[in-house]
Backbone as CSV, one residue per row, in Angstrom:
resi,resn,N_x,N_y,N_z,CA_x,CA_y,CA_z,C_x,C_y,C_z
1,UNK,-15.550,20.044,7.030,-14.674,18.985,7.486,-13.841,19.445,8.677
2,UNK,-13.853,18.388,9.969,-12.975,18.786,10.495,-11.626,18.904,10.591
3,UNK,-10.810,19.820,11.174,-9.069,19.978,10.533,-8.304,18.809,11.263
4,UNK,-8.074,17.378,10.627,-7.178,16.394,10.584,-5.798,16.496,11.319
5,UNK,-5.476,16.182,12.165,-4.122,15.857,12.586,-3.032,14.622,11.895
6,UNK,-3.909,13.920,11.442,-3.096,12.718,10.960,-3.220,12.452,9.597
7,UNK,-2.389,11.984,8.713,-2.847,11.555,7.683,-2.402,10.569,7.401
8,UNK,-3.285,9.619,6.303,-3.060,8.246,6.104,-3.546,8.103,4.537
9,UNK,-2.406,7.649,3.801,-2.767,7.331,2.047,-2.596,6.215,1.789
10,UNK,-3.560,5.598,1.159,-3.548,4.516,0.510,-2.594,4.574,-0.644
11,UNK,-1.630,2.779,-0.635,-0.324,2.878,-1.482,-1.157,2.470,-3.063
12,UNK,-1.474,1.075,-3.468,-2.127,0.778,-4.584,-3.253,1.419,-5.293
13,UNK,-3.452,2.537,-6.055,-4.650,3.411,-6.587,-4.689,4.089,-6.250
14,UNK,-3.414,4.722,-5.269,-3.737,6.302,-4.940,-2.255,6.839,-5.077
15,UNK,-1.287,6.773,-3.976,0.013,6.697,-3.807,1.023,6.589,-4.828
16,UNK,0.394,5.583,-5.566,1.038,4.550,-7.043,0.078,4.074,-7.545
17,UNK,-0.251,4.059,-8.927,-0.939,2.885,-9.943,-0.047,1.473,-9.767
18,UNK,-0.943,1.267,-9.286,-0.512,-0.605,-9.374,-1.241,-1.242,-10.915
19,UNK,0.131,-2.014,-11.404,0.379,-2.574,-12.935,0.654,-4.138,-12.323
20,UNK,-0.905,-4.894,-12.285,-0.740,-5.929,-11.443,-0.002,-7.108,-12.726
21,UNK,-1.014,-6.712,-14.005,-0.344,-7.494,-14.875,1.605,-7.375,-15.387
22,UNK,1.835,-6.509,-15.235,3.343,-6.149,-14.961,3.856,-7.132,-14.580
23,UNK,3.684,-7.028,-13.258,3.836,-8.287,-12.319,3.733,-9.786,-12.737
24,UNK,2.785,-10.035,-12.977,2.726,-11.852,-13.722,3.507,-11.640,-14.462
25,UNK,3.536,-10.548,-15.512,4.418,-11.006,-16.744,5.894,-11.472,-16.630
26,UNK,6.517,-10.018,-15.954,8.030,-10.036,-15.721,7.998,-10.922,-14.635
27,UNK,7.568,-11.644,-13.851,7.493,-13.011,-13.097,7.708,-14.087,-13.881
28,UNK,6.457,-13.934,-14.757,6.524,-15.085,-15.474,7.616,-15.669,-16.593
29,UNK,8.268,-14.229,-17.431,9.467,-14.052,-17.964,10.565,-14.719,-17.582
30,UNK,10.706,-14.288,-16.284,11.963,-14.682,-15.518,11.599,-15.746,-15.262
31,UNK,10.677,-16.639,-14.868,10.836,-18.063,-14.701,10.242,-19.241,-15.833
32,UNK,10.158,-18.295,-16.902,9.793,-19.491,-18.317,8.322,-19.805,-17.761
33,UNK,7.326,-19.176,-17.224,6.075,-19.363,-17.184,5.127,-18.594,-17.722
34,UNK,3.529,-18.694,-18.047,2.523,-17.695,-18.359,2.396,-16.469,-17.264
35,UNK,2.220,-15.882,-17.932,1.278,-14.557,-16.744,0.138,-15.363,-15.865
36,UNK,-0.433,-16.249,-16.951,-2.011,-16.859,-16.362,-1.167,-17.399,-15.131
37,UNK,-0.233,-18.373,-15.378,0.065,-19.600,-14.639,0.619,-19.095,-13.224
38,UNK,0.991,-17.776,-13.301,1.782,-17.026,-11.963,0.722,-16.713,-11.594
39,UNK,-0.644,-16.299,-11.822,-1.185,-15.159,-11.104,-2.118,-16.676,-10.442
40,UNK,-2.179,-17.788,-11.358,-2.798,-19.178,-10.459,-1.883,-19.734,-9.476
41,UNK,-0.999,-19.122,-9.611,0.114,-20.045,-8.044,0.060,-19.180,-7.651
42,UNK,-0.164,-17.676,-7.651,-0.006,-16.657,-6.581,-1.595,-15.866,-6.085
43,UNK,-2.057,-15.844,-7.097,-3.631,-15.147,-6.671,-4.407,-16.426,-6.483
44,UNK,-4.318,-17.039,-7.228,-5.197,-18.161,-7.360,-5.500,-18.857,-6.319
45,UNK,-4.051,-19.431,-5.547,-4.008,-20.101,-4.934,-4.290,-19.451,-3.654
46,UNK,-4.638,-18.139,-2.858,-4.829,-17.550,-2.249,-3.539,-16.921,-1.206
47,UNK,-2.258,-17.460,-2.230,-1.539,-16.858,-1.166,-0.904,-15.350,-1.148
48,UNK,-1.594,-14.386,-1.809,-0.815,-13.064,-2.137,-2.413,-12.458,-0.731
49,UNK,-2.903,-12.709,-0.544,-4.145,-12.643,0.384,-3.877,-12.869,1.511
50,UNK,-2.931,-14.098,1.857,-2.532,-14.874,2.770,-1.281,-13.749,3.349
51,UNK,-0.701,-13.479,2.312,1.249,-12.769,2.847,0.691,-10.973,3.236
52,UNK,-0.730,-10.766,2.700,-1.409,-9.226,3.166,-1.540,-9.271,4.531
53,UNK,-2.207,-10.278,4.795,-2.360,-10.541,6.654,-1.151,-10.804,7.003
54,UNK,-0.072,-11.101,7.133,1.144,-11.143,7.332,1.676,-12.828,7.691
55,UNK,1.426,-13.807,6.906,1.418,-14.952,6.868,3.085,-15.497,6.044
56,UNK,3.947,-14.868,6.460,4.865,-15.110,5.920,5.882,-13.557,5.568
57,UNK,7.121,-14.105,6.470,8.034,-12.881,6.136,8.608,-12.240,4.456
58,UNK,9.239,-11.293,4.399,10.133,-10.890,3.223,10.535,-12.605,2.898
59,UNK,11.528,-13.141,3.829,12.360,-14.206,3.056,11.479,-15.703,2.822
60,UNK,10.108,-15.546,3.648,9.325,-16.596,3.400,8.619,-16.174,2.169
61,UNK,8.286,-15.281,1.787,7.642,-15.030,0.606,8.552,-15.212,-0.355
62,UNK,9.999,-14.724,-0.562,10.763,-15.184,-1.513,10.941,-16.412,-1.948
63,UNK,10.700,-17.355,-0.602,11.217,-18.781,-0.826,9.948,-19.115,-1.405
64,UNK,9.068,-19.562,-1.223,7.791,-19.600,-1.686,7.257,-19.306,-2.987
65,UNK,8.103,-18.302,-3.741,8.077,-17.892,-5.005,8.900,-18.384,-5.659
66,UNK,10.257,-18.816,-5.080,11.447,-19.551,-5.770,10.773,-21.291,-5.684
67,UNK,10.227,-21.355,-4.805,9.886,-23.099,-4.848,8.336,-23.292,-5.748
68,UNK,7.206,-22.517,-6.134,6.192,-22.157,-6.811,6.612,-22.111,-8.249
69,UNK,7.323,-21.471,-8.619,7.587,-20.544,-9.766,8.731,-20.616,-10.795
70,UNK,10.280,-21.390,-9.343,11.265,-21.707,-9.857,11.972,-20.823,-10.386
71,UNK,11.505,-19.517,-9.539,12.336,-18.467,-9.940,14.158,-18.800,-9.584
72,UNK,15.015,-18.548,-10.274,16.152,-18.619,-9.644,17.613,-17.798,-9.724
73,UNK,16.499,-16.056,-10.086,16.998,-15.024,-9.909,17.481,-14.792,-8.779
74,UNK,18.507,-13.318,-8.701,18.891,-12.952,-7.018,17.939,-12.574,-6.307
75,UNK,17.738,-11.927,-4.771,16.476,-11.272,-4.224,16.648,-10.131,-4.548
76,UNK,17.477,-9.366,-5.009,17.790,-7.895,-5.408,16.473,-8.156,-7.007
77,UNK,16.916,-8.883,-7.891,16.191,-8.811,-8.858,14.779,-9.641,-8.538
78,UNK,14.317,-10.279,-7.996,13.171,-10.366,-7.141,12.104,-9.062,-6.609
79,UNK,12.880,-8.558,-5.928,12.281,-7.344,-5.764,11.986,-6.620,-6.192
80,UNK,12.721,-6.007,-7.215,12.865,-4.998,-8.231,11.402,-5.487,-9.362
81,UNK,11.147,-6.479,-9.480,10.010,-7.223,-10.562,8.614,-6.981,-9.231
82,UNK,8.754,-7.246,-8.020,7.867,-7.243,-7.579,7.597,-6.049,-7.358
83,UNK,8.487,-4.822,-6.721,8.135,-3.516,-6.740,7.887,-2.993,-7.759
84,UNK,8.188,-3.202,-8.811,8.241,-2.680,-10.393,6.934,-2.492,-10.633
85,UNK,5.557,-3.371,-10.342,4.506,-3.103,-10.370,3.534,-1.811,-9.798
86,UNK,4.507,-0.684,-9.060,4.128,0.030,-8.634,4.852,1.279,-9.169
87,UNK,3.865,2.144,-9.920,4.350,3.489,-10.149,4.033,4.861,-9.826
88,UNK,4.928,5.428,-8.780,4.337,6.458,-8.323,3.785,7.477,-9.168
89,UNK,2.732,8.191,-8.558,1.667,9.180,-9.336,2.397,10.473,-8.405
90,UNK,3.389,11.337,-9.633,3.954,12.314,-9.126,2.607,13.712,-8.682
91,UNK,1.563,13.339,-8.695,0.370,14.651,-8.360,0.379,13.952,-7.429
92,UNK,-0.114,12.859,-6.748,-0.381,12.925,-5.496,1.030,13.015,-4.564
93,UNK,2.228,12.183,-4.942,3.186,12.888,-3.933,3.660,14.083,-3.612
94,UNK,2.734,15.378,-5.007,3.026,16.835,-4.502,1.634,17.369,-3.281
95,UNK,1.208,16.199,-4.007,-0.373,16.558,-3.210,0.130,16.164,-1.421
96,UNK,1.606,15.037,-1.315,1.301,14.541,-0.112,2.433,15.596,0.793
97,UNK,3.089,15.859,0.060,3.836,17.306,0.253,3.406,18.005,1.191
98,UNK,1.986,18.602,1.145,1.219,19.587,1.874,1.106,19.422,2.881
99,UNK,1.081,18.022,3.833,0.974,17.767,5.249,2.324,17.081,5.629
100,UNK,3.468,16.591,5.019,4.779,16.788,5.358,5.422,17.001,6.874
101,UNK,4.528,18.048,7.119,5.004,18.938,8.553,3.924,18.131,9.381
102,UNK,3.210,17.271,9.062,2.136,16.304,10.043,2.528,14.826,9.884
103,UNK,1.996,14.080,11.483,2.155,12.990,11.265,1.511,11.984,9.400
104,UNK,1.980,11.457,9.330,1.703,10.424,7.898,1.850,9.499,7.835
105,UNK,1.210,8.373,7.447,1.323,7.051,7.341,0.748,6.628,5.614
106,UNK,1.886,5.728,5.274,1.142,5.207,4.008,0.481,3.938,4.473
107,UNK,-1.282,3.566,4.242,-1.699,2.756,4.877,-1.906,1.694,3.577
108,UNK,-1.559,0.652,3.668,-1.707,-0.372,2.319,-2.110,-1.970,2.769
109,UNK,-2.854,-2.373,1.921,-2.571,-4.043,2.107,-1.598,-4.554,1.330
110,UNK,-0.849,-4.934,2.081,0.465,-5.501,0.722,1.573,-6.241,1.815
111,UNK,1.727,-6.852,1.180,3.075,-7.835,2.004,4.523,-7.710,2.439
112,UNK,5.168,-8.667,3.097,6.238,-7.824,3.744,7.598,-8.079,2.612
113,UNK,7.750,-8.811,1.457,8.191,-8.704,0.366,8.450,-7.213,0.181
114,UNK,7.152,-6.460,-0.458,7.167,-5.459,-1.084,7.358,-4.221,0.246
115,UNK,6.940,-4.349,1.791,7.571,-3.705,2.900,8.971,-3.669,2.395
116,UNK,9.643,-4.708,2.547,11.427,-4.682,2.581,12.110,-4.240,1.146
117,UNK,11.383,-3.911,0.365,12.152,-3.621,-1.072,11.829,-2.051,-1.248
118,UNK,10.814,-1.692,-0.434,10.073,-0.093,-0.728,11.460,0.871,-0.291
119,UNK,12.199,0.855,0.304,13.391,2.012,0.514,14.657,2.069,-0.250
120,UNK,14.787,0.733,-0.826,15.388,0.987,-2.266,14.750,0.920,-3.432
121,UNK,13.568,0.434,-3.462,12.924,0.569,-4.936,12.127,1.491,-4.979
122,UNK,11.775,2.481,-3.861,10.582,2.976,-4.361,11.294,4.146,-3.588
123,UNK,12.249,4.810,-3.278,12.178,5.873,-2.445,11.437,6.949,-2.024
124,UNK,11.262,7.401,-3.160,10.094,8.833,-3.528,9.045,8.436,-2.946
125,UNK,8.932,7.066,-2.696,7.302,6.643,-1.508,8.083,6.638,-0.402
126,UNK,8.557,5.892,-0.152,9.020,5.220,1.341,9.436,6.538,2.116
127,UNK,10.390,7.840,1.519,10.619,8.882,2.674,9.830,9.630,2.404
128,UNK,8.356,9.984,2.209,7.456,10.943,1.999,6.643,10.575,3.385
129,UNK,6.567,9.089,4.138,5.916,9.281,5.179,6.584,8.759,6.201
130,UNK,5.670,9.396,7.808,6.623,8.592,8.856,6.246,7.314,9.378
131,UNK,5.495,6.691,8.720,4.955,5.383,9.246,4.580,4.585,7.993
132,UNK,4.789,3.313,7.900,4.660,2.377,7.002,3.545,1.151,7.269
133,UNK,2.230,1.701,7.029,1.014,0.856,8.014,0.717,-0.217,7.263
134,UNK,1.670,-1.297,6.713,1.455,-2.216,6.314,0.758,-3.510,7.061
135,UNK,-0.269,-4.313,5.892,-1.707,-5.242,6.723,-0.393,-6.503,6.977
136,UNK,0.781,-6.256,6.530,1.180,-8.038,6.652,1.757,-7.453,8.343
137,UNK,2.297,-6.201,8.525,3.035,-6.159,9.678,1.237,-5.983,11.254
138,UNK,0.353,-5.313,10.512,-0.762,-5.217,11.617,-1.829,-6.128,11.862
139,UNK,-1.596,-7.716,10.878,-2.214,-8.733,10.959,-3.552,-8.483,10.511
140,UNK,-4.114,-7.736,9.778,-5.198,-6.949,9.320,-5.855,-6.318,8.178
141,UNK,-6.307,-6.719,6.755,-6.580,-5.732,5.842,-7.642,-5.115,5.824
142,UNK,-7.670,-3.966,5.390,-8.982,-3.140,5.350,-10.210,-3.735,4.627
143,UNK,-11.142,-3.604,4.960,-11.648,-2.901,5.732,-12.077,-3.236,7.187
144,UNK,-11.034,-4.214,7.551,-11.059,-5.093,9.288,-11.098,-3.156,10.111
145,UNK,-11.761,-3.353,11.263,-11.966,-2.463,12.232,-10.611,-2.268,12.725
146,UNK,-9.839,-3.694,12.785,-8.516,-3.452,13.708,-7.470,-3.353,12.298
147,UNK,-7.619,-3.196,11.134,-6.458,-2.645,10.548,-6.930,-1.050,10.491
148,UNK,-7.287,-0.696,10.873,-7.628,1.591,10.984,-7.179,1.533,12.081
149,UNK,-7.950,0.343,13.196,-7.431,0.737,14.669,-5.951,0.573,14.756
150,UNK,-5.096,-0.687,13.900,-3.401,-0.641,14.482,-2.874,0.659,13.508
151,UNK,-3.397,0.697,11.955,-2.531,2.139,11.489,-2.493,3.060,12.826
152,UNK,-3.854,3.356,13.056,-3.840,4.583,14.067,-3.373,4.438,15.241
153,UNK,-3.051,3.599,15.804,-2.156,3.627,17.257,-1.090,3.306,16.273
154,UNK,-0.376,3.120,15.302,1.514,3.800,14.967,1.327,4.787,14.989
155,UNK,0.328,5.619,14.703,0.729,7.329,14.558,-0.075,7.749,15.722
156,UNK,-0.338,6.899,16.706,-0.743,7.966,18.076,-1.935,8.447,17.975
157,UNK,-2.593,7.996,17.335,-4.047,9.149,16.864,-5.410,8.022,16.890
158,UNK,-6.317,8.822,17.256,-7.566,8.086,17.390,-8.176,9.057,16.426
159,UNK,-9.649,7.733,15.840,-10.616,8.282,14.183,-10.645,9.633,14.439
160,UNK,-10.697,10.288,15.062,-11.618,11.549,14.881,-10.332,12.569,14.555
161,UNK,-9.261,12.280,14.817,-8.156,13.157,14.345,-7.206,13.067,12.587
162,UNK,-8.267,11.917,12.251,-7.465,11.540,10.991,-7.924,11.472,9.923
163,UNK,-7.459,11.648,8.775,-7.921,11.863,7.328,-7.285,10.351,6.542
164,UNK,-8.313,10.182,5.878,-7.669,8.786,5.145,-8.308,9.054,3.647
165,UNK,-7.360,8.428,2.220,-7.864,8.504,1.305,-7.977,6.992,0.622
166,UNK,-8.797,6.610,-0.207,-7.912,5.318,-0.335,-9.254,5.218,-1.902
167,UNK,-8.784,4.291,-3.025,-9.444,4.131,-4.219,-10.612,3.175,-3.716
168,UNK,-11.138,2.262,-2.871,-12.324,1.670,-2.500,-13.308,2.188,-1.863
169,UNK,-14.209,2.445,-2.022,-15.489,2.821,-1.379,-15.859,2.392,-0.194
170,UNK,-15.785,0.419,-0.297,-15.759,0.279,0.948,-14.804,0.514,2.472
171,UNK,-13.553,0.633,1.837,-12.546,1.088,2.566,-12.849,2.273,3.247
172,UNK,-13.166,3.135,2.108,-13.545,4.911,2.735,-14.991,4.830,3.716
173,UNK,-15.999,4.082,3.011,-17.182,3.819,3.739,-17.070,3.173,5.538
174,UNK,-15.690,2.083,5.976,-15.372,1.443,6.853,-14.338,2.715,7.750
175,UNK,-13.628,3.478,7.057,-13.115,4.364,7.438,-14.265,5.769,8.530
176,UNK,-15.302,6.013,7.404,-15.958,7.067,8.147,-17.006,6.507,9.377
177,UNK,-17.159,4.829,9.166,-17.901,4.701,10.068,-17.216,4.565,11.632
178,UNK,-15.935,4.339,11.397,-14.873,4.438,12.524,-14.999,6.046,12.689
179,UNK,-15.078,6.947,12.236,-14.984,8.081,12.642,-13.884,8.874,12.252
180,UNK,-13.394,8.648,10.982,-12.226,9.314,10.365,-12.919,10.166,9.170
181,UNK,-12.151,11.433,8.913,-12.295,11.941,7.980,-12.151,10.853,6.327
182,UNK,-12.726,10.247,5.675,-12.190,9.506,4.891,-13.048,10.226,3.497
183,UNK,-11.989,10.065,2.248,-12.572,10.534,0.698,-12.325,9.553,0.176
184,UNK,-12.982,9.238,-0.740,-12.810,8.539,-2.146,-11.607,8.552,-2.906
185,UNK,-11.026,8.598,-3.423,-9.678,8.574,-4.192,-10.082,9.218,-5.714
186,UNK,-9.861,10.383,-6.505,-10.465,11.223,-7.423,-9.597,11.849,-8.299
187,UNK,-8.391,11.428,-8.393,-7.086,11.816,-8.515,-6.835,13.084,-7.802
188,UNK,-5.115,13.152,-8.072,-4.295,13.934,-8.100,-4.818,15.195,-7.622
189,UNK,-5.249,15.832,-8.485,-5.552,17.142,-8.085,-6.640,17.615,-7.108
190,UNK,-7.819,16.343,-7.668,-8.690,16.689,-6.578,-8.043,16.359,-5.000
191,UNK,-7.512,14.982,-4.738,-6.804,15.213,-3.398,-6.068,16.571,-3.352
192,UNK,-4.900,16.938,-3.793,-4.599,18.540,-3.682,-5.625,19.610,-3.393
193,UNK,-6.946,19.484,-3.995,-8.130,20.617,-2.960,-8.311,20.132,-1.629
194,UNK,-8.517,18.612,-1.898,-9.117,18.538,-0.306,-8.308,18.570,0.656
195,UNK,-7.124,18.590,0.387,-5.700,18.680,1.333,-6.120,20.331,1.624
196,UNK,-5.820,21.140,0.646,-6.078,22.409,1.189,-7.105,23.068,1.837
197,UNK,-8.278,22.652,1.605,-9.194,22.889,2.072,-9.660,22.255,3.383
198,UNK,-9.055,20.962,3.637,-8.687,21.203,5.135,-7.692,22.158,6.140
199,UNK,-6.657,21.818,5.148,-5.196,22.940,5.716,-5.677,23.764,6.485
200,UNK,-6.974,24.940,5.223,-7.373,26.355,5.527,-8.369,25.851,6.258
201,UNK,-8.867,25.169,6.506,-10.195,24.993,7.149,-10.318,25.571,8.254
């Protein structure tokens, strides 16, 4: 493998286990609805797909969930239910440790909701990298050509200088055909070899 200048981790299945049902539930809790009935006004209806491409800000997505859902919690507790679905996997943030001293980007499809809540709800993610390559802010989800191409112009770097990990195949498969170092997602520890074994490479 060649030795990587850049690195880029996928947030949902690698970064953090995403607990999607979490999510409907304590949604649904808070607004006297089913799990089923949230994940049909929100998955169903195609708009959690829609707010990945960036079809709606932090406060348009809130409103949208308060007028859907009838949520009529604060946005502090809004957030906290929507980030809540994400729990960091303390092996890979020792694993992400190792390149620290290199550019980093956490690269994710996910919306600008969960963008604006990640530096108080999630800290232990949000200051581990220097770039936040979210698809709602680069108009783009993976495996689009131009969501690798906008991550990689925030961090200055073209495919051939960058390492990407991410839990989809096709993602990693769309990744190497751009010309990036890209792996499979294998847990924890195995990212920790392949981190080093580039390091030393």
């Amino acid at each position: 493998m060649k030795k990587p200048r850049v690195f880029l981790f996928d947030l949902g299945g690698v970064v953090c286990r995403f607990h999607r049902e979490r999510r409907l539930e304590r949604l649904g809790a808070a607004c006297g609805l089913s799990a089923r009935r949230v994940e049909s006004e929100l998955y169903g209806a195609g708009l959690i797909a829609a707010w990945d491409r960036g079809q709606g800000s932090a406060d348009e997505v809130e409103g949208e969930i308060r007028r859907r859902l009838g949520f009529a919690g604060t946005a502090e507790e809004l957030r906290r239910i929507w980030c809540g679905a994400f729990e960091p996997d303390p092996e890979v943030l020792a694993a992400a440790d190792l390149v620290r001293d290199r550019p980093t980007a956490l690269f994710t499809d996910n919306d600008a909701l969960l963008r604006a809540g990640l530096p108080e709800r999630l800290p232990e993610v949000n200051d581990r990298f220097d770039v936040l390559a979210f698809s709602c802010a680069l108009g783009a989800t993976k495996p689009a050509e131009e969501a690798f191409t906008g991550a990689l112009g925030l961090l200055g770097a073209v495919p051939g200088e960058a390492f990407f990990v991410d839990d989809r195949e096709a993602n990693v498969r769309a990744a190497r055909e751009l010309g990036l170092t890209a792996e499979l997602f294998e847990g924890g520890a195995e990212l920790r070899r392949t981190l080093e074994r580039l390091l030393t490479g």
